[in-house]
C-alpha positions as a LaTeX table, in Angstrom:
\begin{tabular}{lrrr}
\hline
Residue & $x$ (\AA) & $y$ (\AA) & $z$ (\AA) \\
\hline
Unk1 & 0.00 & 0.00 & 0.00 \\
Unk2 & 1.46 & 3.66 & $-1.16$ \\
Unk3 & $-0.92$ & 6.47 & $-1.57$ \\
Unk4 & 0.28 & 9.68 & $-3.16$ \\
Unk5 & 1.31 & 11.55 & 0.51 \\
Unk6 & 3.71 & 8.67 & 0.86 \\
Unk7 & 5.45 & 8.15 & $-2.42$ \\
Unk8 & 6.13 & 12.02 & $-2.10$ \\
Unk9 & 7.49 & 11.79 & 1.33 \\
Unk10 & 9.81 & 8.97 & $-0.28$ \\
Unk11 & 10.68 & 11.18 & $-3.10$ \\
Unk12 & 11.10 & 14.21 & $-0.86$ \\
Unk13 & 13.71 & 11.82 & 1.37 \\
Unk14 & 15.59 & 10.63 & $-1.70$ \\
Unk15 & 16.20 & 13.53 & $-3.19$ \\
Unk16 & 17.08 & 15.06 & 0.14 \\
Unk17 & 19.98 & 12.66 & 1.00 \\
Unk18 & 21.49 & 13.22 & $-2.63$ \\
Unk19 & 21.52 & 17.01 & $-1.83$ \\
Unk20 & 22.81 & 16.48 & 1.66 \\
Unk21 & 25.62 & 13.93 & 0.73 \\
Unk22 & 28.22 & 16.48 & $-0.64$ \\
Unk23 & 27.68 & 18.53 & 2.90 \\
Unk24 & 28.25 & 15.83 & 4.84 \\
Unk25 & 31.10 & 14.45 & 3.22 \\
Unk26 & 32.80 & 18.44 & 4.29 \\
Unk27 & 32.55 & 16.56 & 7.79 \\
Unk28 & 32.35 & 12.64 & 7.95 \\
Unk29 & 34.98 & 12.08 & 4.53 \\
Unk30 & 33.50 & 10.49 & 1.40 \\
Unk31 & 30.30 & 9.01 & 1.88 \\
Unk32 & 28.98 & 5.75 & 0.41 \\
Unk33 & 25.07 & 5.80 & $-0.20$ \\
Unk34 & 23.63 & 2.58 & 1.43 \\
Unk35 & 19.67 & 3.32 & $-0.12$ \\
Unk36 & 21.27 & 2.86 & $-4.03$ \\
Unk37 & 21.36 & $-0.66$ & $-3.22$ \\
Unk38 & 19.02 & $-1.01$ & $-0.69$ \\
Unk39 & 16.05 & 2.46 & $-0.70$ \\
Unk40 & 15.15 & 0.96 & 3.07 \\
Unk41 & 18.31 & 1.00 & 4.29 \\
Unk42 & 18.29 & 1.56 & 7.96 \\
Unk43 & 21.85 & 3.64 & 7.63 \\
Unk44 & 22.09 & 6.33 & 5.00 \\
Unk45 & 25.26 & 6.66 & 4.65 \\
Unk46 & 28.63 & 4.91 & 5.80 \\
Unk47 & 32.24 & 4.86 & 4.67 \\
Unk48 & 35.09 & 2.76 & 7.07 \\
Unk49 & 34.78 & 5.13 & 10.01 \\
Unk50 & 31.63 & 6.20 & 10.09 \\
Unk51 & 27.26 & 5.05 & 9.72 \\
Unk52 & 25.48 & 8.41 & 8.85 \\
Unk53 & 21.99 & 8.74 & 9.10 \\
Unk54 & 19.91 & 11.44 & 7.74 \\
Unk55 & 16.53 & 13.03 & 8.06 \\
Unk56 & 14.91 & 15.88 & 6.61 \\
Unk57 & 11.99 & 18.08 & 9.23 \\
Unk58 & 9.74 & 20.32 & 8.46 \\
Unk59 & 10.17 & 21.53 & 11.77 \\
Unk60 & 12.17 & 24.32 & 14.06 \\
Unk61 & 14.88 & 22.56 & 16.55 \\
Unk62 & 13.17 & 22.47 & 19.54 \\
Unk63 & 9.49 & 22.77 & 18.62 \\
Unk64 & 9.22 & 19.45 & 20.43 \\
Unk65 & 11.20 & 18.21 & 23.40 \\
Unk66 & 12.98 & 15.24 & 21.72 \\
Unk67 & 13.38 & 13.74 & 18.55 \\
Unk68 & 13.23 & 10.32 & 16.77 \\
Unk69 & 14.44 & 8.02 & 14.71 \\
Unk70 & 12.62 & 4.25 & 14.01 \\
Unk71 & 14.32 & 1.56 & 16.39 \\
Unk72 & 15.36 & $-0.30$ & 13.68 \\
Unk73 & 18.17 & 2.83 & 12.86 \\
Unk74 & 19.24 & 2.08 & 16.11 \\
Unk75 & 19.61 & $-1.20$ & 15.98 \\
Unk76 & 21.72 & $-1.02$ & 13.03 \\
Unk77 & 23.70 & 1.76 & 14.40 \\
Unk78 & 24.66 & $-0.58$ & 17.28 \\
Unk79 & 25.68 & $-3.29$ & 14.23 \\
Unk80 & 28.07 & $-0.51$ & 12.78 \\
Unk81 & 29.44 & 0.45 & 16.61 \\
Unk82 & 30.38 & $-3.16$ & 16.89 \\
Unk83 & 32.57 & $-3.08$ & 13.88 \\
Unk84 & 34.46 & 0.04 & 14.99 \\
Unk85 & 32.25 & 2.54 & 13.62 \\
Unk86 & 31.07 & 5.56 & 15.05 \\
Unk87 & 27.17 & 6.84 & 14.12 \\
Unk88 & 25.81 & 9.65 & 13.69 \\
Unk89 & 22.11 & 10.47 & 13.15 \\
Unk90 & 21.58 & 13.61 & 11.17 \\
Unk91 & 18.39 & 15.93 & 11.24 \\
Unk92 & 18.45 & 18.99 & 8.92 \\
Unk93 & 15.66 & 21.01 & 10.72 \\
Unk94 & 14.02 & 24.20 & 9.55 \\
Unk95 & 16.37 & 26.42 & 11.04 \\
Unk96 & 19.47 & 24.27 & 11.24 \\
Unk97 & 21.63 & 20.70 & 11.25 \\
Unk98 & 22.07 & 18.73 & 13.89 \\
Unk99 & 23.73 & 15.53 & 15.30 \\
Unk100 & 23.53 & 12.83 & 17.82 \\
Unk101 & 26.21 & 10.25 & 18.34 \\
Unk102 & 24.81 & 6.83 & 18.65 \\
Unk103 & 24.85 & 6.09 & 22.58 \\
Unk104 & 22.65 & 3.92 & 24.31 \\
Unk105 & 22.07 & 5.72 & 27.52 \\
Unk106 & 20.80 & 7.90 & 25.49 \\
Unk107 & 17.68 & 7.27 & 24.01 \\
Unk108 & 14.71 & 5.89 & 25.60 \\
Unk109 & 12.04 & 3.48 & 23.77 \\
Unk110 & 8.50 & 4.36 & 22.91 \\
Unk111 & 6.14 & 4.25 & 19.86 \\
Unk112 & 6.06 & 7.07 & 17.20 \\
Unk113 & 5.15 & 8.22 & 13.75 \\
Unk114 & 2.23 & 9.44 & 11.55 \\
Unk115 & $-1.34$ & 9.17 & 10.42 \\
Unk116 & $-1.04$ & 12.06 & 8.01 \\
Unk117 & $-0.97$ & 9.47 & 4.75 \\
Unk118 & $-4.26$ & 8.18 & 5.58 \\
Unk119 & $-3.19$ & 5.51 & 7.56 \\
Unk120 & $-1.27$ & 4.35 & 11.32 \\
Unk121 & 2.27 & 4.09 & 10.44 \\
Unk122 & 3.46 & 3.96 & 14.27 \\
Unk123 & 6.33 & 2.06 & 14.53 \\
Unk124 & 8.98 & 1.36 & 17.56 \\
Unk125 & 11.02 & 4.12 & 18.12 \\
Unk126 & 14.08 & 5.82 & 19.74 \\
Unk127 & 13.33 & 9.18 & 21.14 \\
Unk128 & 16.52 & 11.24 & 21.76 \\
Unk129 & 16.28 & 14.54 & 24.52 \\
Unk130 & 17.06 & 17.58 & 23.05 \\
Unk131 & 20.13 & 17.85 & 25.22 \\
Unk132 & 22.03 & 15.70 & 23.72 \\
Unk133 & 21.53 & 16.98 & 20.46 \\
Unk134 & 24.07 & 19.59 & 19.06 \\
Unk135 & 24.48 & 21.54 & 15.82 \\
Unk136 & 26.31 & 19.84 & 13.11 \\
Unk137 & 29.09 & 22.75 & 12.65 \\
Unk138 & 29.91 & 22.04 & 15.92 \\
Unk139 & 31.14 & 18.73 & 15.41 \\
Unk140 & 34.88 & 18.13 & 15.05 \\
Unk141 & 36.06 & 14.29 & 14.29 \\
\hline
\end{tabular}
C-alpha cells in the first residue's frame, strides 16, 4: 500500500539525502550511499569510520522536546558500533543541522510516527532529549 502523501514523502527523502551527501562528506569524509542498493536501508550513509543517518523536518529545533528516529536505525547503528564505527544520526531542521552520536544511555524506547498518509504508520522508536543533540558545525572528528 502507497498512496500519493507517501510516495512524495519517499521522493522528498531521496532527493534530500542526494543534496545532503556532498555537505556531509565536508565533515564525515567520502560518503557511500547505502539506499542505491538497498532504498530501506536503515543507515544512509557509511564509509570505514563512520554510519550516517539522515533526516529531513519540516520543523524548528526544539518545537518538540525530543526527537526520533525508528528503532530499527538504532539497531543497526549498534551493528556498525560493533565493527568500529562511530554513528551519527543527522536531522536537517528548519532552522538548522544537527547531530547525535549513537549512545545507548541515550535514548529511551517508545512508539512514534504518523497518520497524516491516511493511515497508522506507528512504529517502535528511539526518542533522543534535546540535550544531547548539538548543531552539526559544531562537530569536530
Amino acid at each position: 500500500y502507497m498512496n500519493n502523501i507517501k510516495k512524495e514523502d519517499l521522493k522528498f527523502g531521496f532527493n534530500n539525502e542526494e543534496r545532503v551527501q556532498p555537505l556531509l562528506q565536508k565533515t564525515f569524509g567520502k560518503l557511500t550511499n547505502n539506499n542505491i542498493k538497498n532504498k530501506y536501508h536503515p543507515i544512509d550513509f557509511k564509509n570505514n569510520k563512520y554510519g550516517v543517518e539522515y533526516k529531513r523536518r519540516r520543523i524548528k529545533f526544539g518545537q518538540y522536546p525530543t526527537l526520533m528516529v525508528n528503532i530499527s536505525k538504532i539497531n543497526k547503528g549498534n551493528k556498525y558500533m560493533r565493527k568500529g564505527k562511530r554513528v551519527f544520526y543527522i536531522w536537517e531542521c528548519d532552522d538548522d543541522t544537527y547531530y547525535w552520536e549513537l549512545n545507548d544511555d541515550q535514548w529511551n524506547d517508545g512508539r512514534g510516527g504518523t497518520s497524516r498518509r491516511g493511515r497508522d504508520e506507528y512504529v517502535d522508536v528511539a526518542y533522543i532529549e534535546n540535550k544531547y543533540i548539538k548543531k552539526l558545525s559544531s562537530l569536530i572528528l
